[in-house]
C-alpha positions, -999 to 999 in steps of 0.1 A, spaced: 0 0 0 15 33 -11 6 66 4 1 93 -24 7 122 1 15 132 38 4 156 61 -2 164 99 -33 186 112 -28 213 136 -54 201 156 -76 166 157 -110 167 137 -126 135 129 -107 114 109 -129 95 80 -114 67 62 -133 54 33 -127 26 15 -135 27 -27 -122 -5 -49 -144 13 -73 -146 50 -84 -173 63 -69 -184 84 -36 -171 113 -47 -202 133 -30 -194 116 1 -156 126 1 -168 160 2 -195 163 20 -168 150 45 -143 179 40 -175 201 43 -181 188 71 -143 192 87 -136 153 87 -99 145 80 -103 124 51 -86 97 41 -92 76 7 -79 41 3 -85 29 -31 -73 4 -57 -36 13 -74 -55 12 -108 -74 39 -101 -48 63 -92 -53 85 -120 -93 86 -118 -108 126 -111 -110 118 -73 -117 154 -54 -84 153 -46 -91 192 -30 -114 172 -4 -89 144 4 -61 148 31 -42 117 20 -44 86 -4 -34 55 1 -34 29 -31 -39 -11 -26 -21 -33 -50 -55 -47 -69 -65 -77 -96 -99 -64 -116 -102 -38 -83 -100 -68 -60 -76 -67 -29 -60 -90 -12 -79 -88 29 -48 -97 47 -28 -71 29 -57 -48 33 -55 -56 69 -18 -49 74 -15 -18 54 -44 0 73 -25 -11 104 6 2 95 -12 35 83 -31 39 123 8 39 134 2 79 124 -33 81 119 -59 83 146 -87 68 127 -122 73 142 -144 64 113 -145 34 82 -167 39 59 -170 10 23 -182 33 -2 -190 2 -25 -206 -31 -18 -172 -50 -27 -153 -34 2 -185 -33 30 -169 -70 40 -131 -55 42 -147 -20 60 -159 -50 85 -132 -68 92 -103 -37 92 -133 -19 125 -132 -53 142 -93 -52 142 -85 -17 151 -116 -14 172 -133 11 153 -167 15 161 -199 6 135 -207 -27 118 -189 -59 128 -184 -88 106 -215 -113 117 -236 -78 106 -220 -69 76 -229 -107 63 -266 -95 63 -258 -69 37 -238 -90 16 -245 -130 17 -278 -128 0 -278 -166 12 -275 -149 48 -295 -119 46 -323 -143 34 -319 -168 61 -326 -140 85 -353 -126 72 -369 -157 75 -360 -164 108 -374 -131 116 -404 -141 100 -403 -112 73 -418 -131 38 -388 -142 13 -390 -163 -18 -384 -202 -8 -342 -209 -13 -317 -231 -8 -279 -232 -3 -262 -249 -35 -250 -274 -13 -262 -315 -5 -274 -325 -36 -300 -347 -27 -319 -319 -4 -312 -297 -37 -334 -324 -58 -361 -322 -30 -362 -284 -32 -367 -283 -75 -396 -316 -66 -413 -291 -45 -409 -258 -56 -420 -252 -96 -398 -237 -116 -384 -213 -129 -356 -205 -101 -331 -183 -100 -296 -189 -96 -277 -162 -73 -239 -158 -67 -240 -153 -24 -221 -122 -24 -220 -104 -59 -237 -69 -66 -267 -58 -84 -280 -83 -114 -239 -95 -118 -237 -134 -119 -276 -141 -115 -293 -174 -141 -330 -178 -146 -333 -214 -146 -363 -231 -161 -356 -271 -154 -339 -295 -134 -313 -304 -159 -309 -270 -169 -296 -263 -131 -277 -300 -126 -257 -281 -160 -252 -248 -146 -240 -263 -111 -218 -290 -131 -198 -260 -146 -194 -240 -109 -173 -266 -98 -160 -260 -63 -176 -226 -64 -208 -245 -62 -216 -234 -27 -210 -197 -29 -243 -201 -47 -283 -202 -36 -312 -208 -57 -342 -195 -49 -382 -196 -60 -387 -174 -94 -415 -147 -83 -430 -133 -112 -444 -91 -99 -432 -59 -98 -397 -44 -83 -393 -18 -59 -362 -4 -43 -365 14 -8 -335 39 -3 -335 48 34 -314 66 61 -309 56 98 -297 66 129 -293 52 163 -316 27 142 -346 51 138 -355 54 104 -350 97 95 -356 91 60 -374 69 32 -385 68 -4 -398 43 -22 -395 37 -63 -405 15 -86 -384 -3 -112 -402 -5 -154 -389 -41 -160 -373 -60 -132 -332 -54 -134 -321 -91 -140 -346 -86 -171 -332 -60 -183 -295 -72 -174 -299 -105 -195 -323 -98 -224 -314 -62 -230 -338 -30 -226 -339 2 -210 -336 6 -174 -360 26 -159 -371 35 -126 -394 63 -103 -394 76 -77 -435 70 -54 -452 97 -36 -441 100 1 -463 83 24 -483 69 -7 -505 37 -1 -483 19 -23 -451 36 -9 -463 33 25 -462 -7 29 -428 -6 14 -415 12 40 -426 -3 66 -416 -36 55 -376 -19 49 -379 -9 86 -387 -46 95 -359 -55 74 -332 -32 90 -347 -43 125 -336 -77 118 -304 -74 102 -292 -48 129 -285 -13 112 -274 8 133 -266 38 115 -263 46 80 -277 45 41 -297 15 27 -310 1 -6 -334 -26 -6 -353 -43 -31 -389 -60 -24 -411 -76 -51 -449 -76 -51 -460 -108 -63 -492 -121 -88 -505 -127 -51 -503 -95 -41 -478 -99 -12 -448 -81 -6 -417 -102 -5 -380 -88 5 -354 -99 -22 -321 -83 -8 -308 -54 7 -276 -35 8 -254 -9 35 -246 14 7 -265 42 -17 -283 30 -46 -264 23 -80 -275 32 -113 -277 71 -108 -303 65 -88 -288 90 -60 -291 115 -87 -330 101 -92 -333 105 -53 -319 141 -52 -342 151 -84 -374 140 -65 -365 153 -31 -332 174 -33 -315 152 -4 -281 141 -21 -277 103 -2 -240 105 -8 -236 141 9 -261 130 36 -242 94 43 -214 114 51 -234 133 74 -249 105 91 -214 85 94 -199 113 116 -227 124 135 -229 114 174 -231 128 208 -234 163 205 -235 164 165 -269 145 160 -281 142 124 -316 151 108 -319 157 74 -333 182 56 -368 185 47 -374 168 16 -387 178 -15 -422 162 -24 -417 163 -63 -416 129 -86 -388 119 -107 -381 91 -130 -348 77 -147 -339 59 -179 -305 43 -185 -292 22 -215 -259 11 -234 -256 32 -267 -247 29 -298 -232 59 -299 -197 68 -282 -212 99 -271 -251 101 -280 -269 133 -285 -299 140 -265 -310 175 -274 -341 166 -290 -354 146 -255 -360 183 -245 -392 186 -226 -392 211 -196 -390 181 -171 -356 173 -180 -334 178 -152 -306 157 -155 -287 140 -187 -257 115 -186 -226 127 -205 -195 113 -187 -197 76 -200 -189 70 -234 -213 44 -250 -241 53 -221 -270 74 -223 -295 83 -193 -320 111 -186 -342 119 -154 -371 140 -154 -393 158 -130 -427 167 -122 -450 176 -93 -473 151 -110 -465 115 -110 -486 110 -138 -464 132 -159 -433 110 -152 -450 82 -162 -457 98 -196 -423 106 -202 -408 75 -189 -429 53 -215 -425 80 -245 -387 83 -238 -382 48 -236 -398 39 -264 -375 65 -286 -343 54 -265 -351 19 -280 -350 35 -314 -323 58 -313 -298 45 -291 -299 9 -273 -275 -10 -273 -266 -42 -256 -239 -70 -243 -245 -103 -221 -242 -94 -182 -209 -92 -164 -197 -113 -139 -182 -83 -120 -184 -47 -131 -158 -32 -151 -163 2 -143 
């Protein structure tokens, strides 16, 4: 781990160290300085040259990496050399690959905030689902890729289609609909010995939501509640638009969404912090949790969040992670407008959207070559919905593009 710079503070403010395998949190990072945090930024040596707010950083440390993936023990070691001079009060994973490492490197030096058995809920789908059961929260039936023959009991009494899930991967990365037994015996043949860091689980056919909620001293200060156009792993494997937006606050069909999130954070033991949840409303009616997440929403849908309600979840994470005795943490009141987002692969290295020009636009995507995304905004959800369907039916036209999922993101 190499140190890109070196300084010493007069006095002792809080000192923030956040951990980013990935580019991203850049909100957070200076929300931090804002806020008079000392921060710190360990990230992976192949980022080094990435835009990070380098004015809102006091030091950077770089961890050798593979495809942004760093070795724990040397993860471990460095950050324990680096506390030799640094008094480090906060850790902070800034991406869902490094909440596991932010778990383990507070449990070594003490820090205080979520432990490894926690952390596990927000990362091991096999284990955040396991719990919600046991808390009696509803879940899609499962089972651990593990014995065989209780495998072959599960597919005799649960239907098909199942989905296959990687335990500890992020988003729609690594996930198979599977429509028949020997379909899955084939899929499970070619994992190998990474047969068990799988689960399969009951295919629910209904519409996605996400939750994207902030706590404290595990009171909920904060909620919203959006729904997804086609379900992600949809979207992921047979190529479309992604689309989501934002529902009313306090809506009826906002409302049970929320509650359920609150049951969900209960459970798993949040303590303080941001998290994105995803629930589906089944054929049946019912509300069923899918998985959840100690980290902002992907996607751009932070910028979604901050179109509908002006509350930047990145700036008010930051907040959040530092507050305490003495410094307690409300957010501001938020803004009660709607907002919806549409996302795609392009054709185009750099595609023009000047003719999606309708008042509502508030946001358009321009620093991804190949990408294309707009939000708009209205007081009237009725309005987003209008737009949403008209500009995604163009998008199709003028722009989509489309490659087979990732196993890990690239970005």
């Amino acid at each position: 781990m190499s140190s890109a710079a070196s300084s010493t503070p007069a006095d002792r403010p809080l000192s923030v160290l956040c951990l980013a395998s990935y580019y991203k949190g850049i909100e957070f990072l200076r929300e931090c300085r804002r806020q008079g945090c000392r921060t710190l930024l360990l990230t992976s040596h192949s980022l080094k040259d990435e835009n990070w707010p380098r004015e809102s950083i006091d030091e950077i440390f770089y961890m050798p990496d593979v495809q942004k993936q760093w070795n724990l023990q040397d993860a471990l070691l460095g950050v324990s050399y680096m506390a030799r001079t640094e008094i480090i009060d906060r850790i902070v994973a800034l991406d869902d690959f490094d909440v596991e490492t932010a778990a383990t490197l507070r449990e070594h030096l003490r820090v205080p905030g979520m432990g490894d058995t926690t952390a596990r809920y927000f990362r091991d789908k096999l284990a955040m689902r396991a719990r919600a059961r046991d808390a009696g929260l509803p879940v899609p039936d499962f089972i651990h890729v593990l014995n065989h023959a209780r495998l072959g009991e599960f597919m005799n009494r649960v239907s098909p289609p199942w989905v296959l899930k990687p335990r500890s991967m992020a988003g729609s990365m690594g996930i198979r609909k599977i429509h028949s037994a020997d379909e899955f015996w084939q899929a499970v043949e070619k994992l190998g010995d990474q047969q068990s860091f799988y689960l399969l689980e009951q295919y629910v056919a209904g519409d996605i939501y996400h939750v994207d909620s902030i706590f404290d001293e595990r009171e909920l200060l904060f909620s919203i509640a959006s729904r997804y156009g086609r379900p992600p792993m949809e979207v992921s494997q047979q190529g479309d638009i992604f689309s989501t937006a934002t529902l009313p606050l306090g809506s009826p069909e906002a409302q049970p969404l929320t509650d359920l999130n609150v049951q969900v954070m209960k459970a798993f033991g949040l303590v303080r912090g941001v998290s994105h949840s995803e629930f589906i409303r089944g054929r049946d009616n019912r509300l069923y949790f899918l998985e959840t997440s100690a980290r902002v929403g992907g996607a751009h849908i932070v910028d979604l969040i901050e179109a509908a309600t002006g509350l930047n979840m990145w700036a008010e994470w930051a907040k959040v992670e530092i507050s305490g005795p003495g410094k307690p943490y409300r957010p501001p009141e938020p803004r009660r407008d709607s907002a919806g987002l549409l996302v795609s692969l392009a054709k185009q290295e750099r595609p023009d959207t000047s003719a999606y020009n309708d008042p509502e636009v508030v946001w358009r995507m321009t620093e991804k070559k190949h990408h294309v995304g707009l939000i708009v905004r209205s007081p009237d959800p009725q309005r987003v919905q209008e737009l949403l369907h008209n500009y995604a039916d163009r998008m199709r036209r003028d722009f989509l593009a489309w490659q087979p999922p990732l196993e890990r993101p690239n970005f």
